[in-house]
C-alpha positions in Angstrom: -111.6 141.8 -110.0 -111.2 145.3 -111.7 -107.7 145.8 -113.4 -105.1 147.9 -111.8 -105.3 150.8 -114.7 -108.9 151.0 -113.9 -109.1 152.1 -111.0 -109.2 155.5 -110.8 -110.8 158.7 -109.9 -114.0 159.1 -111.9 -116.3 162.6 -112.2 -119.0 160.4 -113.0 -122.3 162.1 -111.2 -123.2 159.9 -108.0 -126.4 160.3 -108.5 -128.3 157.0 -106.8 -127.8 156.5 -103.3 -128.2 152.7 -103.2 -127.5 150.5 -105.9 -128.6 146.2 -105.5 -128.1 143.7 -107.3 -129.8 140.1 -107.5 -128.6 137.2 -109.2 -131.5 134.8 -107.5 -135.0 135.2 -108.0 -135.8 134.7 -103.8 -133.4 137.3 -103.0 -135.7 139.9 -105.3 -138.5 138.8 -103.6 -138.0 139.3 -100.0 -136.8 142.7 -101.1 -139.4 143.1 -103.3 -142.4 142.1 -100.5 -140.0 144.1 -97.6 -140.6 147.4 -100.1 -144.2 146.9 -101.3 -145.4 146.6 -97.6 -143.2 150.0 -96.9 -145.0 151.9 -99.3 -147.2 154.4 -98.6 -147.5 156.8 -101.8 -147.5 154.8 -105.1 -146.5 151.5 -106.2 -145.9 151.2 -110.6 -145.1 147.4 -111.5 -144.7 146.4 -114.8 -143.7 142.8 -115.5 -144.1 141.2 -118.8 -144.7 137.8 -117.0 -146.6 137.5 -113.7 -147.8 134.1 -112.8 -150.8 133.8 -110.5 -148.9 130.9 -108.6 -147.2 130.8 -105.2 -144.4 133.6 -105.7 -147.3 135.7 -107.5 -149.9 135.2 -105.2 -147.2 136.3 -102.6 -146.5 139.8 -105.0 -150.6 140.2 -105.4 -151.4 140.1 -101.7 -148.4 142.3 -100.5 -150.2 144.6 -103.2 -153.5 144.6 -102.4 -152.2 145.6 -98.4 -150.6 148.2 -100.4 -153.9 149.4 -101.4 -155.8 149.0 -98.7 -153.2 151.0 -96.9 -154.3 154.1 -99.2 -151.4 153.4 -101.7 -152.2 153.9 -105.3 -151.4 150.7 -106.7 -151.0 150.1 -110.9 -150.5 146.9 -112.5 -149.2 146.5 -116.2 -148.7 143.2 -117.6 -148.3 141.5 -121.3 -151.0 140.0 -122.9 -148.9 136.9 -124.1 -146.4 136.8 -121.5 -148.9 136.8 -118.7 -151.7 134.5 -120.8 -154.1 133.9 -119.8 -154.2 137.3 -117.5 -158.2 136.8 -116.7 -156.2 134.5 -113.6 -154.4 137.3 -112.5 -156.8 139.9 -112.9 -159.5 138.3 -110.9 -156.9 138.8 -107.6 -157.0 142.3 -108.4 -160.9 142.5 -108.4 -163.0 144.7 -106.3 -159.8 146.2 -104.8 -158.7 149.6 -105.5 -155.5 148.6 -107.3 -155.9 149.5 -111.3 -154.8 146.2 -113.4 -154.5 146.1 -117.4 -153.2 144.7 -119.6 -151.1 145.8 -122.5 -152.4 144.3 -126.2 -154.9 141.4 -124.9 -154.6 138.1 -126.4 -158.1 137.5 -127.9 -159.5 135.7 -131.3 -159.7 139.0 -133.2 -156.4 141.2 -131.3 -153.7 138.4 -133.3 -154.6 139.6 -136.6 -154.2 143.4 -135.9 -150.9 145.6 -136.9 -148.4 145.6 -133.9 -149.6 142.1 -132.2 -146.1 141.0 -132.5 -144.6 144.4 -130.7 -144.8 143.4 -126.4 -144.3 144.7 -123.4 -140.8 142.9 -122.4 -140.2 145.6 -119.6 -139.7 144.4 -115.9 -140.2 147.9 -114.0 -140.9 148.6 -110.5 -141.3 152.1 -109.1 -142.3 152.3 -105.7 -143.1 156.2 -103.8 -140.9 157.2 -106.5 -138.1 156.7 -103.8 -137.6 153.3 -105.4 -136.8 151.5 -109.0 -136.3 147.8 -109.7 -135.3 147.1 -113.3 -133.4 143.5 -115.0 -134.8 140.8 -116.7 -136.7 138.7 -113.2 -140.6 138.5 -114.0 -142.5 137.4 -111.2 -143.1 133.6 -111.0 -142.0 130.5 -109.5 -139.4 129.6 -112.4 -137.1 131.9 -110.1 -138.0 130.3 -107.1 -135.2 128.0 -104.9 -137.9 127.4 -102.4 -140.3 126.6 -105.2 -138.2 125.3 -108.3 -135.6 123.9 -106.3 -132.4 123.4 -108.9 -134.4 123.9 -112.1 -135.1 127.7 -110.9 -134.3 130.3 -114.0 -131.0 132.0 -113.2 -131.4 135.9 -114.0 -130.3 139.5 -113.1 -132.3 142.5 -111.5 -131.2 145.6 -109.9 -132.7 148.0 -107.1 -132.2 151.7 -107.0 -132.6 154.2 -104.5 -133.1 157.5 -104.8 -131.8 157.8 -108.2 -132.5 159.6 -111.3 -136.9 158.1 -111.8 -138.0 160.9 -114.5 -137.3 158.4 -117.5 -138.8 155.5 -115.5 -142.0 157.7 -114.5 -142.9 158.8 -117.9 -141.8 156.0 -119.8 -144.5 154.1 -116.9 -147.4 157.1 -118.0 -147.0 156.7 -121.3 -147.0 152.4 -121.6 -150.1 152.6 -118.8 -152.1 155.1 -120.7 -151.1 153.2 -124.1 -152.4 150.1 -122.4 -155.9 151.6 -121.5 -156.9 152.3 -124.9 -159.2 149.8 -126.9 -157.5 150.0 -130.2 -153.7 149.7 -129.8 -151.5 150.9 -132.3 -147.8 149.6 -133.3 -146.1 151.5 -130.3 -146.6 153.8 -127.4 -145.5 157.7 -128.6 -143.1 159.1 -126.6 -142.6 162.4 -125.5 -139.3 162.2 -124.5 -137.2 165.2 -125.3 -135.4 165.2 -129.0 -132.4 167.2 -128.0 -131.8 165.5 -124.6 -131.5 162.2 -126.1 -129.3 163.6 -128.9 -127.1 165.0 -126.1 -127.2 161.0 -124.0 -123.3 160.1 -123.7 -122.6 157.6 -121.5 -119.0 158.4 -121.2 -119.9 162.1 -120.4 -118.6 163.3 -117.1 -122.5 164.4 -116.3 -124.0 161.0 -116.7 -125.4 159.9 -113.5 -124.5 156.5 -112.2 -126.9 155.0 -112.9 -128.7 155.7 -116.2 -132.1 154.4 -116.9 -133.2 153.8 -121.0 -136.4 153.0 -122.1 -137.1 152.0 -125.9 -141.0 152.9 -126.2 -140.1 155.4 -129.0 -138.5 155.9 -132.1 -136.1 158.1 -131.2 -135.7 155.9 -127.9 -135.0 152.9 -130.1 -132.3 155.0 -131.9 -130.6 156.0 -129.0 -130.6 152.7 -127.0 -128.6 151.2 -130.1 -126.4 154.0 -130.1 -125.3 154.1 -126.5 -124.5 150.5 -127.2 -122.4 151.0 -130.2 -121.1 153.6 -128.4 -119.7 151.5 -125.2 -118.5 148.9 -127.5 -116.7 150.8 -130.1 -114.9 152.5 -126.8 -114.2 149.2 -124.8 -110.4 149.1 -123.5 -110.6 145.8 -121.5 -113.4 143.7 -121.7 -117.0 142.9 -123.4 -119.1 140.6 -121.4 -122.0 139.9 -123.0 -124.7 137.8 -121.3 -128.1 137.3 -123.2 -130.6 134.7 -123.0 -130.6 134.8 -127.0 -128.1 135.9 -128.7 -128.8 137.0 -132.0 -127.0 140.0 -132.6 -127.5 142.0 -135.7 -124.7 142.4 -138.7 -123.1 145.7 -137.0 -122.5 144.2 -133.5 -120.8 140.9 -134.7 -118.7 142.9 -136.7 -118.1 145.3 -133.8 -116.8 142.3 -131.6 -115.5 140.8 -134.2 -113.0 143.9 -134.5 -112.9 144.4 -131.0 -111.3 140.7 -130.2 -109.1 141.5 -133.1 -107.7 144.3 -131.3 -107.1 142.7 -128.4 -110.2 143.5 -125.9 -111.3 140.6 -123.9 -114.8 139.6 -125.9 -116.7 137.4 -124.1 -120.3 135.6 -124.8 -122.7 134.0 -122.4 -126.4 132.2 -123.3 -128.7 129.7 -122.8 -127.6 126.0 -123.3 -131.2 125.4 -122.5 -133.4 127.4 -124.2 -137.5 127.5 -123.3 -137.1 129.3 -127.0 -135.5 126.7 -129.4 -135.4 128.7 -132.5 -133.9 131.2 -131.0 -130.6 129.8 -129.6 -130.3 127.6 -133.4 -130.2 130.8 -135.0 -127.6 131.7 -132.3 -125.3 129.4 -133.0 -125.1 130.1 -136.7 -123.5 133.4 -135.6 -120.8 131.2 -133.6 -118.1 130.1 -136.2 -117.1 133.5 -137.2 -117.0 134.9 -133.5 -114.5 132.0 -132.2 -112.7 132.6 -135.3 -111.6 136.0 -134.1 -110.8 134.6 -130.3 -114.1 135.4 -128.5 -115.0 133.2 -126.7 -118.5 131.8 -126.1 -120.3 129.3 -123.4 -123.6 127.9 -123.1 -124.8 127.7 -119.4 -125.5 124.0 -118.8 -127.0 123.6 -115.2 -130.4 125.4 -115.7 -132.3 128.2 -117.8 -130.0 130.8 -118.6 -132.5 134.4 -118.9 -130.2 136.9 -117.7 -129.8 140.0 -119.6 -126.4 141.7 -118.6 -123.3 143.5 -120.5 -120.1 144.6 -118.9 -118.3 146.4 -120.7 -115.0 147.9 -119.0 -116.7 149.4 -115.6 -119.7 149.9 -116.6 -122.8 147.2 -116.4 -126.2 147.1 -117.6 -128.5 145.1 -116.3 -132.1 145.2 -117.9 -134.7 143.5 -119.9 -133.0 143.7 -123.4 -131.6 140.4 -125.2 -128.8 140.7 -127.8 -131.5 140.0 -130.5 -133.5 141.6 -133.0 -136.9 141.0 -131.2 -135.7 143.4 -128.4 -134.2 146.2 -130.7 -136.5 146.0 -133.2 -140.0 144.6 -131.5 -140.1 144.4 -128.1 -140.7 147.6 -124.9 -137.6 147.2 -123.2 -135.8 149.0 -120.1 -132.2 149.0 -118.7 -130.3 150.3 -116.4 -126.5 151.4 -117.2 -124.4 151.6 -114.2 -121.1 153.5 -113.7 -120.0 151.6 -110.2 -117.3 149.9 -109.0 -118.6 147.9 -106.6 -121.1 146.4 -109.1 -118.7 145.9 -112.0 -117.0 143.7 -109.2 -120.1 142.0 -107.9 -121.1 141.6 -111.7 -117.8 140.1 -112.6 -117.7 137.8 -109.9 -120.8 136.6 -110.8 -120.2 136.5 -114.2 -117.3 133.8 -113.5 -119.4 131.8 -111.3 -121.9 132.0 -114.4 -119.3 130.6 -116.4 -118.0 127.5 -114.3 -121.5 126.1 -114.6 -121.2 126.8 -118.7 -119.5 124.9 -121.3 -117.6 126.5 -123.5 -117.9 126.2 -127.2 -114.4 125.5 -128.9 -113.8 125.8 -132.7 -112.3 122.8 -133.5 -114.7 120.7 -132.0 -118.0 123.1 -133.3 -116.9 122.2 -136.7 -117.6 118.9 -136.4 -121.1 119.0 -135.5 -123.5 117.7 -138.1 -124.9 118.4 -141.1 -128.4 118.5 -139.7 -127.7 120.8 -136.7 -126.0 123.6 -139.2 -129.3 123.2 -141.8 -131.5 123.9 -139.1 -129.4 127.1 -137.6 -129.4 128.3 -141.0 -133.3 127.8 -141.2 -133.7 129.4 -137.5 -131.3 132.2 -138.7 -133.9 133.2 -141.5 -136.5 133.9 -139.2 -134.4 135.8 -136.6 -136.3 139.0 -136.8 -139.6 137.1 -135.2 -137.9 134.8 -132.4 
């Protein structure tokens, strides 16, 4: 639950008229399908995985009604998150629905400038009326019905009627990116200089729900700052949930100083990792963090890919890990959201999150072997690529 001294009257901009959250893949999907088959304008997905499996082939037909319906329909996905994409893209033949596919695996694509730089974005627009954004791709792994208890657990968010123009350019500018034969290291952006010099999050004017793509430099610069900039102002708490976490120099010491000051710093990731590396060089980071009193746990009961911070009131819910791949490499998109009702739904699911986690104590971390600390030092080495 919210603290007492934070609850009060806020000028914040109630921009969005219907904010959603899912914590389980099924529960995206039925809303998901419920919207795509309501659409009768445009639909823009944008998924850096989509499997051609049950739970995809359930997504692909819903869109291909779509189009048949009249509605433009536009596909994006990654070349190595969705390999190999020929599977998917033959569902999407001889329909009207436009399919591509940003940076294409092939023999003679892995050895160009910018291979390593994907599309990590999970963005759904639909009439323009509608925006999904969070970490769910589209798949099985999230399935109960098809996964059972070895489902992924992860975050997504639906928004209605809220502040798109970020979303719809950031969406024009990726697509068209994608179309070209030669790809460079990243989509330009033609996102206004001065307005995202004048972003502030803690501004009266921000609307409740802010959306914040990275496809740019000067996106890149101001997604880090708008994160620096929640954390250096935390009064409460910093809840950090990241699938890896592998936080640069200036947020460790950030939370570092936060704990020491009293805020509530908290740490959630993957126990089970389907990227090894990555949670090794994680756990290097852990002995100074639980030396200042964060804590940390590792979610134990399956894999942990949720991408969430909640920091005070305000949540973000998006595609970008606390690592460098994401602020460094990877297109990502978030939404920041200014509502009570989903700081309480968030925190309440952040402590069920954490009663199916272990939680790492000091004492007994420092007695894990010599082997397991080599090998996070190793993993730590290569933390800009994992």
């Amino acid at each position: 639950m919210l603290l007492p001294r934070e609850r009060k009257s806020r000028s914040t901009f109630l921009v969005a008229r219907g904010v959603s959250p899912f914590w389980e893949g099924d529960e995206f999907f039925a809303a998901l399908l419920h919207d795509i088959n309501s659409a009768g304008i445009s639909i823009c997905l944008e998924s850096y995985i989509f499997h051609a499996d049950q739970a995809g082939d359930r997504i692909v037909q819903a869109l291909l009604d779509a189009a048949r319906r009249g509605v433009r329909v536009r596909v994006l996905v990654d070349g190595v998150g969705s390999f190999p994409a020929w599977n998917l893209a033959r569902g999407f033949r001889g329909s009207t629905a436009a399919f591509r596919i940003f940076k294409p695996v092939g023999f003679f694509t892995v050895f160009k400038s910018g291979f390593h730089r994907r599309n990590h974005r999970k963005l759904i627009l639909i009439d323009d009326r509608i925006a999904y954004a969070g970490g769910m791709n589209i798949g099985d792994e999230l399935s109960l019905e098809y996964r059972g208890s070895r489902r992924w657990r992860d975050n997504m968010v639906r928004v209605e009627q809220g502040d798109f123009s970020m979303l719809r350019q950031s969406f024009e500018e990726i697509w068209t990116f994608s179309g070209k034969k030669s790809f460079g290291l990243l989509p330009r952006s033609r996102m206004n200089a001065k307005r995202l010099k004048r972003l502030n999050l803690l501004d009266p004017d921000c609307p409740d729900v802010l959306f914040m793509s990275n496809h740019g430099r000067a996106l890149r610069r101001t997604q880090r700052r708008l994160l620096v900039q929640q954390i250096k102002n935390a009064r409460h708490r910093i809840y950090i949930g990241s699938a890896y976490f592998v936080p640069g120099r200036r947020i460790l010491w950030l939370l570092r100083r936060k704990a020491a000051s009293g805020v509530d710093v908290r740490i959630l990731t993957a126990g089970r990792s389907d990227v090894w590396l990555a949670r090794q060089a994680g756990r290097s980071t852990y002995r100074g963090l639980l030396k200042h009193g964060i804590r940390i746990f590792e979610y134990q009961d399956r894999m942990y890919h949720a991408k969430i911070n909640i920091i005070d009131e305000r949540v973000m819910i998006g595609s970008t890990n606390m690592d460098y791949r994401s602020f460094l490499h990877n297109l990502e998109v978030d939404a920041w959201i200014n509502r009570e009702e989903i700081a309480e739904a968030a925190l309440n699911q952040w402590h069920l999150d954490e009663i199916q986690s272990q939680r790492i104590l000091l004492e007994r971390w420092k007695r894990r072997s010599l082997l397991e600390r080599l090998m996070e030092k190793v993993a730590f080495l290569l933390r800009f690529y994992l």
